[in-house]
Every structure is written in structure tokens, then in C-alpha cells.
C-alpha positions as CSV (number, residue, x, y, z in Angstrom):
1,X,23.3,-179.7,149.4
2,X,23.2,-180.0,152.9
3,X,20.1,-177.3,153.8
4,X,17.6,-180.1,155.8
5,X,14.6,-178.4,158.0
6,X,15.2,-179.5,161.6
7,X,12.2,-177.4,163.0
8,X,9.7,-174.8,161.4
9,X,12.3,-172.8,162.2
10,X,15.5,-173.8,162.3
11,X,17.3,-175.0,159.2
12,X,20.5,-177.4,159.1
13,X,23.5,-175.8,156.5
14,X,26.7,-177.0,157.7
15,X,28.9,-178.9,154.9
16,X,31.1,-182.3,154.7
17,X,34.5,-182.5,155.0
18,X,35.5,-185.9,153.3
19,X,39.1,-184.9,152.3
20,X,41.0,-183.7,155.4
21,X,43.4,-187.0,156.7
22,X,43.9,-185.1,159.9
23,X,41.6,-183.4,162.6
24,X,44.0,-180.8,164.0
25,X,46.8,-182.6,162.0
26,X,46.7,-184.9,164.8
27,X,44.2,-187.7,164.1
28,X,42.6,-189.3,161.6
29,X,39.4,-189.1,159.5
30,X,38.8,-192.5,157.9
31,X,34.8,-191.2,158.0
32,X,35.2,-187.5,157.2
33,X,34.0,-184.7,159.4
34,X,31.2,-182.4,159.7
35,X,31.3,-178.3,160.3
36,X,27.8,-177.7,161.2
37,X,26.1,-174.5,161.0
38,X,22.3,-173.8,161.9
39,X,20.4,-170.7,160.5
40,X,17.0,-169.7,162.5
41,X,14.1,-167.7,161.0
42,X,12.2,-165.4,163.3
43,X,9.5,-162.7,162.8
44,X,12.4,-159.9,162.7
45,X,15.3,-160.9,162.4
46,X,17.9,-164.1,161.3
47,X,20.2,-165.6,163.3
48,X,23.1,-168.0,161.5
49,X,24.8,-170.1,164.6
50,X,28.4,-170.8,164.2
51,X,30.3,-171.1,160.8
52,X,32.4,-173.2,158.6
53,X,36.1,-174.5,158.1
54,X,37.9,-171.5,155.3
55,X,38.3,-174.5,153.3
56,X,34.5,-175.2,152.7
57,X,33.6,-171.6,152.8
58,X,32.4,-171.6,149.7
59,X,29.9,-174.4,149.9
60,X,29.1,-172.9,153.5
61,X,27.9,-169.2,152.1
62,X,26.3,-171.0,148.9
63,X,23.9,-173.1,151.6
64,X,23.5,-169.7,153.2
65,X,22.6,-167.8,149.9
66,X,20.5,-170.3,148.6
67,X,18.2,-170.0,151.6
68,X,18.5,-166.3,151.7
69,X,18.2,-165.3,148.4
70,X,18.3,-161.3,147.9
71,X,18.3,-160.6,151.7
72,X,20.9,-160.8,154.0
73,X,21.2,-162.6,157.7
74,X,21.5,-160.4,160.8
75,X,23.1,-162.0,162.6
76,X,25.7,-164.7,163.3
77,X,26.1,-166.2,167.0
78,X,29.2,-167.9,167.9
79,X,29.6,-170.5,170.7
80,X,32.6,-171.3,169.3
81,X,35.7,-169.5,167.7
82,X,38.1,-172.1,167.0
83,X,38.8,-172.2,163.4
84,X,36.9,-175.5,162.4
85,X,33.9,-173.1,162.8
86,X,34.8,-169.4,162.1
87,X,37.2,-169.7,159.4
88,X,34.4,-168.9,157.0
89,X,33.6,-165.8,158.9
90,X,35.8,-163.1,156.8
91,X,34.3,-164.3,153.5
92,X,30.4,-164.1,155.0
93,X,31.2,-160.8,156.2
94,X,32.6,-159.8,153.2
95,X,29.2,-160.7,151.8
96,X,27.4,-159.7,154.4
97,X,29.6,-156.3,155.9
98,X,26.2,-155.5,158.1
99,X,26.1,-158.9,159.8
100,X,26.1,-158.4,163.7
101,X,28.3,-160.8,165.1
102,X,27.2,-162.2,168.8
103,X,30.2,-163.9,171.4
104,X,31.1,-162.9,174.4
105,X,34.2,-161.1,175.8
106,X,36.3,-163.9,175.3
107,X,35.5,-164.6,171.9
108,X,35.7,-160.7,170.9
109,X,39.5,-161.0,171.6
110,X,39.8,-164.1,169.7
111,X,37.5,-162.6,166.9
112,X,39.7,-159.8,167.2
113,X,43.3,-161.8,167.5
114,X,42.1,-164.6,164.8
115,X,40.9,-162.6,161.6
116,X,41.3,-158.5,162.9
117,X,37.8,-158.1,162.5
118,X,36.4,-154.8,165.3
119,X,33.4,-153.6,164.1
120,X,29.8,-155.0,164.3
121,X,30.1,-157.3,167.5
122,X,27.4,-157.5,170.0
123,X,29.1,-158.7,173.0
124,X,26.6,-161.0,175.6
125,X,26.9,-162.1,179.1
126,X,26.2,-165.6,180.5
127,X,22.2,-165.4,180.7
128,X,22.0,-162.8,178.4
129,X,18.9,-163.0,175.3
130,X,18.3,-162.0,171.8
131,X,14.8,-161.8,170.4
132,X,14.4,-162.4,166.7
133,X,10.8,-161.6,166.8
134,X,8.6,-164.8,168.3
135,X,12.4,-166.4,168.7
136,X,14.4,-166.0,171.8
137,X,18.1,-167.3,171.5
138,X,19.7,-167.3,175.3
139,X,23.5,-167.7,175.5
140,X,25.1,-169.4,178.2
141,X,28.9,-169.5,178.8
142,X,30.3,-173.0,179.3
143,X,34.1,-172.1,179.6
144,X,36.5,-174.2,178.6
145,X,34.5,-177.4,176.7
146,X,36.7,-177.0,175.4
147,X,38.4,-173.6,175.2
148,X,37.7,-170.5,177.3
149,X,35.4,-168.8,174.9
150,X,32.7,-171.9,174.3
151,X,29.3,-171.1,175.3
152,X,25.8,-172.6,174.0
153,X,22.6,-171.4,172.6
154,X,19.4,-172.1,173.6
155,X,16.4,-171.6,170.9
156,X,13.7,-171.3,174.1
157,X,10.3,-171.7,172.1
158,X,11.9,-174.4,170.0
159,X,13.5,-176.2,172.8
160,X,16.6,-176.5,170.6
161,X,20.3,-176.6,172.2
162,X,23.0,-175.1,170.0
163,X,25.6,-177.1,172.0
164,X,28.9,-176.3,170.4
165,X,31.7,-178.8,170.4
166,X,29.9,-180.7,173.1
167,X,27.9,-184.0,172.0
168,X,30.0,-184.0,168.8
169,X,31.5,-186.8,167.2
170,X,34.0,-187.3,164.4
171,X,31.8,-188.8,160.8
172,X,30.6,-186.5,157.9
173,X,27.1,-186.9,157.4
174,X,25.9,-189.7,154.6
175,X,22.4,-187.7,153.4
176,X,20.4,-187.5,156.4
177,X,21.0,-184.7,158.9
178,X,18.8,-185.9,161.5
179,X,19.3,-189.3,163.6
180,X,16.2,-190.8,163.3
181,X,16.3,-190.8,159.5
182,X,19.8,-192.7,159.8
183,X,21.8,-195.7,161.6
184,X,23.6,-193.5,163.9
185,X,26.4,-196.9,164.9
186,X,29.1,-195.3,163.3
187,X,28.3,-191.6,165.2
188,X,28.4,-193.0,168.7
189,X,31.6,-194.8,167.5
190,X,33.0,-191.7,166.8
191,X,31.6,-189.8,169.6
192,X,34.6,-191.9,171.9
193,X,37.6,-191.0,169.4
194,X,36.6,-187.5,169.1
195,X,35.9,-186.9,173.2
196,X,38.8,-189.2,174.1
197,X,41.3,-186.8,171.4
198,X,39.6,-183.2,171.8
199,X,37.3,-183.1,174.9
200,X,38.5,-185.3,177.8
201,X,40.9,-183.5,179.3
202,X,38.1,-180.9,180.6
203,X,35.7,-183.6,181.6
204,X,34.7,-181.5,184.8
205,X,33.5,-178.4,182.6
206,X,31.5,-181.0,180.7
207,X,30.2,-181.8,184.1
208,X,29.6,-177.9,184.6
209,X,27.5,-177.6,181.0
210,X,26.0,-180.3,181.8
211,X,24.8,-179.0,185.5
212,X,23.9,-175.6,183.3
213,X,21.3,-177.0,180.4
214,X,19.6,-179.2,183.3
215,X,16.8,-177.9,183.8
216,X,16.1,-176.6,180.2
217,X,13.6,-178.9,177.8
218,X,15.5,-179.9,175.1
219,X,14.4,-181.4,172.1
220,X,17.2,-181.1,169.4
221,X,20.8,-181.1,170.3
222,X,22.7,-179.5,167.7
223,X,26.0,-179.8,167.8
224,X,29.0,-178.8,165.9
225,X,30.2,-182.0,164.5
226,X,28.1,-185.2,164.0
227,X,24.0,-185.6,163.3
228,X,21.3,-183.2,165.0
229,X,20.4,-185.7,168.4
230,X,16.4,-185.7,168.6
231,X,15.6,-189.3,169.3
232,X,18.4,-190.0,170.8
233,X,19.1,-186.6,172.3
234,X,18.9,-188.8,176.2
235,X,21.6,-191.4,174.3
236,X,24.2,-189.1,172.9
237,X,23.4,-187.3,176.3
238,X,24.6,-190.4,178.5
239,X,27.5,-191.4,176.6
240,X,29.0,-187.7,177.3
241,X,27.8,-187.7,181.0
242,X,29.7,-191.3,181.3
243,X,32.7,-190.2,179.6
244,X,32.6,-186.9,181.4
245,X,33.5,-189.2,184.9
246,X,35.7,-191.6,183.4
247,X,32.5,-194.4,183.9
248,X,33.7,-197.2,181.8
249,X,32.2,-200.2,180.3
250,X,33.3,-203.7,181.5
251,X,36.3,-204.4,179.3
252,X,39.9,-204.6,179.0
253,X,42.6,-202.7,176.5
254,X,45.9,-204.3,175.9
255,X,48.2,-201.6,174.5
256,X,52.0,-202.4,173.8
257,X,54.7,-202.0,172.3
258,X,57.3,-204.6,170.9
259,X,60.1,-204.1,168.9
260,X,61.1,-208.0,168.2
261,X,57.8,-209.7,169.1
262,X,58.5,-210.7,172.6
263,X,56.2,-208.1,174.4
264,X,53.5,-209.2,171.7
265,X,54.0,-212.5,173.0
266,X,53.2,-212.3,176.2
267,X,50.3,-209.4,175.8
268,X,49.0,-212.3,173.7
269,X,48.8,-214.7,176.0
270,X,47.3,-212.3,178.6
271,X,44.1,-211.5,176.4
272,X,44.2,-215.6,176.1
273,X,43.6,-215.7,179.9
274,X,41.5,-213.0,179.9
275,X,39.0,-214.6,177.6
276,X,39.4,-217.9,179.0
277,X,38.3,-215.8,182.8
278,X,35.3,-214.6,180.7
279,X,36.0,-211.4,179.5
280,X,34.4,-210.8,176.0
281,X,35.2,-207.2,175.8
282,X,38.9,-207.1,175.0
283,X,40.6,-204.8,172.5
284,X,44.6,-205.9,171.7
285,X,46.6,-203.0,170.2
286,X,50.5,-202.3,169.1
287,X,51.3,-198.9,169.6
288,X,53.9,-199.0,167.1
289,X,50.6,-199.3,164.2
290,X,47.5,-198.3,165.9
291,X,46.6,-194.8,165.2
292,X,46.8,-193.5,169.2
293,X,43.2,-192.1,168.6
294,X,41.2,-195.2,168.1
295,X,43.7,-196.9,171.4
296,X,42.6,-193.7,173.6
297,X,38.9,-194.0,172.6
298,X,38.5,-197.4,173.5
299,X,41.0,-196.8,177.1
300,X,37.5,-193.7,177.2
301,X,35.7,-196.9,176.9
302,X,36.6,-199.7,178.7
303,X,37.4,-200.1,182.6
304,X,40.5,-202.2,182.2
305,X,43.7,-200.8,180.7
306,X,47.1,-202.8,180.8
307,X,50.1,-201.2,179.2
308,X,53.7,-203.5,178.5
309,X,56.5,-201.6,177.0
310,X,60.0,-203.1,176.5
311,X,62.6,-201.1,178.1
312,X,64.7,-198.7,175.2
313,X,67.7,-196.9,176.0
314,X,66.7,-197.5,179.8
315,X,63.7,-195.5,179.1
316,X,59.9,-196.2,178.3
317,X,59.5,-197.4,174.9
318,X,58.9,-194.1,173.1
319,X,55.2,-195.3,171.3
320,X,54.2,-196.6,174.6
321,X,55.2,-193.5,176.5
322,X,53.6,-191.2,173.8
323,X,50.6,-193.1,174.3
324,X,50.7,-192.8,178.6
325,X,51.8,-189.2,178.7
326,X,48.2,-188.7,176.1
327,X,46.5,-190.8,178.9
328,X,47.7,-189.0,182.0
329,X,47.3,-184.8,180.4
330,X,43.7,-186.4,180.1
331,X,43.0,-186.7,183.6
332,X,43.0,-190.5,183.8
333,X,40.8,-192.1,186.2
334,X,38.4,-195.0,187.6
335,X,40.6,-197.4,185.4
336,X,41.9,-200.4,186.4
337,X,45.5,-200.6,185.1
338,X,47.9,-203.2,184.7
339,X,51.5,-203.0,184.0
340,X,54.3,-205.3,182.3
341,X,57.3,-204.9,181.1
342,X,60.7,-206.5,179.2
343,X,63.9,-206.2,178.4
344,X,67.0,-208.0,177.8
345,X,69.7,-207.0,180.3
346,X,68.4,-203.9,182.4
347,X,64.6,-203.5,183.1
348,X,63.3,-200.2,183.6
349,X,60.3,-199.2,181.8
350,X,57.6,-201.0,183.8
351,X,58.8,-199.3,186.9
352,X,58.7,-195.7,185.5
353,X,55.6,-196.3,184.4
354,X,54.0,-197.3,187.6
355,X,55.8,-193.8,188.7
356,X,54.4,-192.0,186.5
357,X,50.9,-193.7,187.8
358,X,51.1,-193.2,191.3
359,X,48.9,-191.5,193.0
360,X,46.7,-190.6,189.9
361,X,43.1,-191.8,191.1
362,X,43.5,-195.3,189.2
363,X,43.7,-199.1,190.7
364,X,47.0,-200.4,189.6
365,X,47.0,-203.9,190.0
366,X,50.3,-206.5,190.7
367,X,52.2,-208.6,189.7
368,X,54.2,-206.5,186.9
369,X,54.8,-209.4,184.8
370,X,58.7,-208.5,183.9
371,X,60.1,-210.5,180.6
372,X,63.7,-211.3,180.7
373,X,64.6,-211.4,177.0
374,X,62.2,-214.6,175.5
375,X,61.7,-216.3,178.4
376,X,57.7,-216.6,178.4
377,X,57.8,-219.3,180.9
378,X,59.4,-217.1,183.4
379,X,56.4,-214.8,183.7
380,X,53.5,-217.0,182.7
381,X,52.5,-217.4,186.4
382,X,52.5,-214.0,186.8
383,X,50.8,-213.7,183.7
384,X,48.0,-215.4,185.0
385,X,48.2,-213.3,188.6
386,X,47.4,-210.0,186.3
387,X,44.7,-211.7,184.3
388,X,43.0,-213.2,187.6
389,X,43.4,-209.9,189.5
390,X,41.9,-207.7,186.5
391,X,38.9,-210.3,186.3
392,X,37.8,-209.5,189.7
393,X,38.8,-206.2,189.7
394,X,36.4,-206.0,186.8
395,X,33.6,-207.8,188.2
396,X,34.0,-205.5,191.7
């Protein structure tokens, strides 16, 4: 049963997803996921903000009637249509045919377009409020974190931010809803895979919301996915300003790819250099068995990126393309980036990588350490170029 009391107020009923292997059937779930939904009490009126997966519909309208009993909600806000969070909606309002649901213009067509649902809909504009009796919910439209329709909700006597998508992070929840009654390691983990996958590409609407909320007291950000942030409300806050600007942490990802062991080779030996030039901060990954999720969340992360590819069919190696094309669609930039390359009779993939780089607002560093078939001691001093000119690009 996941009803837990967040305020006097304001009660937590979202549900566990510990079953689904893939977020969007793109990436992973090794720690489950969260659809969190939030039901607020006033004098007058009730207020459910934002829904459920269909799939845990069930367990979502249980947690609903079980705090309800015999009456019904009036209404249910969302900042957030995408299916993760309103698939529930036509079985609550097939329990609940008088609910009033609250979006804005945007999420009326979607309403609309989604589940063919017309009637009922109280349609806000940015700045707009609803009072619930002693309870004053205030909608503010933050367009596009991450689609058009997103907008958040601000509880005003409560100081509690209904925030959507943003400041969520992949994890179900183990018990404990709020942060302070759990180690939150694992959420702020999470909170790089799931920006790096679903949020970074609109980093500079996440800039907007976060321009929008600043001036408003905020003691509980509840998100969508992840724990309610109280105590560390300024924490989960940073992390998403930081990744919002591409601010990375001193560090360096390897990512490449290797088809006979070759371009492992010589990755290898430039993480050796690396740690031996005092980097401690250093994450090694083939392409070819790394879920791309937890390579883009630490390339969120860290400052220093190098990506080798072996050349294939005078192309990019397809794992290591997949991998740059994911970096570049999300608006790559303040990294320091690297580049090597091999191939056994015709090299072309380091090149059309660096084209693909130029003129993006990144540091590419030289040499390109180029590996002719097995020859590691051909590029070892250029090896040791890269390593030497990421150290200090690092340190500067």
C-alpha cells in the first residue's frame, strides 16, 4: 500500500512498477520505476494530481478508494499527459464519471487524441488557480520538459511543488516515500540515467521551469517518478540545474567499440595513463554490452568523454555511431572529447566522427590516436598525447 502522508494535506498514492524491463521500450529498469500520484484534501473540494500507468490502474484506483471511501474526488489535475501517468484515467473516470479533469489547451487535445475523452475538462492558463477551500493549487505551464503540454502545480499554503517529469529519477520506491526516511544513493543514481535518456535534450526549458518556480517557497518537490524531495529538495534541485547546462563533474568516459579486441586494447591503455596522470574518476565502457543508458548517464556526468570506433564497412562502427548520434540529438556540450580510431586497411571512422563534432560547442582535443590493424606501439605516443591533453584540459 503505497498511501504515505506527506503534509496534513497532501497524501502520497502512486504505485511500483517492478516488472516493466523497458522504460519506453528503450531502456532498462534493473531498480523498477515509480508512477506517482498525489491526492490533496481541502475544506471543499479534492484534487488527485496526475495518474497512473493502465497497467497498475488497478492498484492506482484501489489507493484512491481506500482513501476516499464512499465519496468521490473532484478533481484530477494533470501536468502531464504522457501515458506513464494518464493511462489510468479512463478506468477513474469510469469510477468517477463526475471527476473534473484540469490541463491546459495543449493537454485537452491530447486528452482528447489519447483516450476520446470531451466532457468534464476545465481548461487553465499559465498563472491560472483553483481553490479547494483553504487550498490554492496554481498551475504553471513549463512547455516542453519534456513535451509541449507539461506544466506544474503549486500547493501555495503548503509550499508543495507538483513538478511533473522534472526532478524525477528512474527507482521504484523500497517502503518509504519520503527521502529523509530512506538512503536516497541509488535515486540520485538514477536521476542521471533517467535525465540523460528522457530529459536532456530540452535542457534549456528545464532552465525556463527552473527561472519560473524561483521565487516560490518550496518545501516538497513531488515529482512523478522517484521519492518526494523535502530534505534534500536544494540537492535533487542542483543535480537538475547542473545537468540542465551540461556542468560536469571532473571525470573521464571511455566509450568504444571493438569487434576483435584491438580498439579495447588501446582504450585500455588510455584509462592506464589516465589514472597514472591522476584521474580517479574514470568509467571504461564497450558499446557492443553496455546498455547505452547507463554510457549516456555517466557522458551527463562527467566532463571528459573519448569515443574510439574501428572503421566497418568504411563507416562508423554502428554501436559507436548509435551511441554519438544519442549524444549529439541531446544537445551535447561543455565536454571535453577525445577521439580514436582503427582499422585495418582504410581508416575512416575517426574522421567522420570529428565531422560530425564540429562546430557543436565541445573541446575536441588531438592527436586522434589511429590503430593500424594491432599495432599498439604505433599509437602509444599518441596515446599518451590524448591522455596528457585531457588531464589538463580537465584540470583547466
Amino acid at each position: 500500500m503505497n498511501i504515505n502522508r506527506i503534509t496534513p494535506k497532501v497524501t502520497y498514492c502512486g504505485v511500483n512498477d517492478r516488472t516493466k524491463p523497458l522504460f519506453e521500450n528503450l531502456w532498462e529498469l534493473p531498480n523498477g520505476v515509480t508512477y506517482n500520484s498525489y491526492f490533496v484534501q481541502g475544506d471543499k473540494y479534492s484534487a488527485i494530481i496526475d495518474a497512473s500507468d493502465s497497467g497498475h490502474a488497478t492498484g492506482f484506483i484501489k489507493h484512491i478508494s481506500d482513501l476516499l471511501g464512499d465519496t468521490a474526488p473532484d478533481y484530477l489535475v494533470i501536468n502531464h499527459i504522457e501515458p506513464d501517468h494518464s493511462g489510468a484515467i479512463p478506468m477513474l473516470k469510469s469510477k468517477y464519471p463526475d471527476i473534473k479533469i484540469v490541463g491546459n489547451a495543449k493537454t485537452t487535445d491530447m486528452l482528447r487524441g489519447f483516450y476520446g475523452i470531451e466532457d468534464n475538462i476545465i481548461q487553465i492558463t499559465d498563472g491560472e488557480t483553483i481553490d479547494l477551500g483553504n487550498c490554492h493549487l496554481k498551475f504553471l505551464l513549463t512547455p516542453m520538459v519534456h513535451w509541449p503540454e507539461t506544466m506544474v502545480t503549486y500547493f501555495e499554503e503548503d509550499k508543495v511543488l507538483f513538478s511533473g517529469d522534472a526532478f524525477g529519477c528512474f527507482g521504484a520506491l523500497n517502503g518509504a516515500v519520503i527521502d529523509e526516511q530512506m538512503d536516497t544513493t541509488l535515486y540520485f543514481q538514477e536521476a542521471y540515467r533517467y535525465y540523460a535518456c528522457i530529459v536532456a535534450k530540452y535542457g534549456q526549458f528545464v532552465q525556463k521551469m527552473f527561472e519560473k518556480v524561483s521565487s516560490l517557497p518550496i518545501d516538497y518537490i513531488c515529482s512523478t517518478h522517484g521519492p518526494v524531495w523535502h530534505t534534500q529538495r536544494q540537492d535533487i534541485g542542483n543535480l537538475y540545474g547542473k545537468m540542465a547546462k551540461w556542468d560536469g563533474e571532473k571525470g573521464v568516459v571511455i566509450a568504444y567499440g571493438s569487434m576483435y579486441g584491438n580498439t579495447t586494447e588501446m582504450a585500455e591503455a588510455l584509462a592506464s595513463k589516465l589514472a597514472d596522470g591522476g584521474v580517479k574518476n574514470i568509467r571504461l565502457y564497450d558499446v557492443s554490452y553496455t546498455p547505452q543508458s547507463r554510457i549516456l548517464a555517466d557522458i551527463m556526468r562527467f566532463k571528459g568523454l573519448v569515443l574510439t570506433s574501428p572503421t566497418y564497412n568504411a563507416e562508423i562502427f554502428p554501436p559507436v555511431e548509435s551511441l554519438l548520434t544519442a549524444i549529439l540529438e541531446r544537445g551535447v556540450k561543455n565536454r571535453i572529447i577525445g577521439l580514436g580510431g582503427s582499422f585495418s586497411w582504410g581508416s575512416q571512422a575517426a574522421r567522420k566522427m570529428a565531422a560530425k563534432l564540429a562546430e557543436k560547442p565541445v573541446t575536441l582535443l588531438s592527436p586522434t590516436p589511429q590503430l593500424k590493424q594491432a599495432n599498439q606501439a604505433m599509437v602509444e605516443a599518441e596515446v599518451s598525447q590524448l591522455a596528457s591533453d585531457m588531464i589538463s584540459a580537465l584540470e583547466n
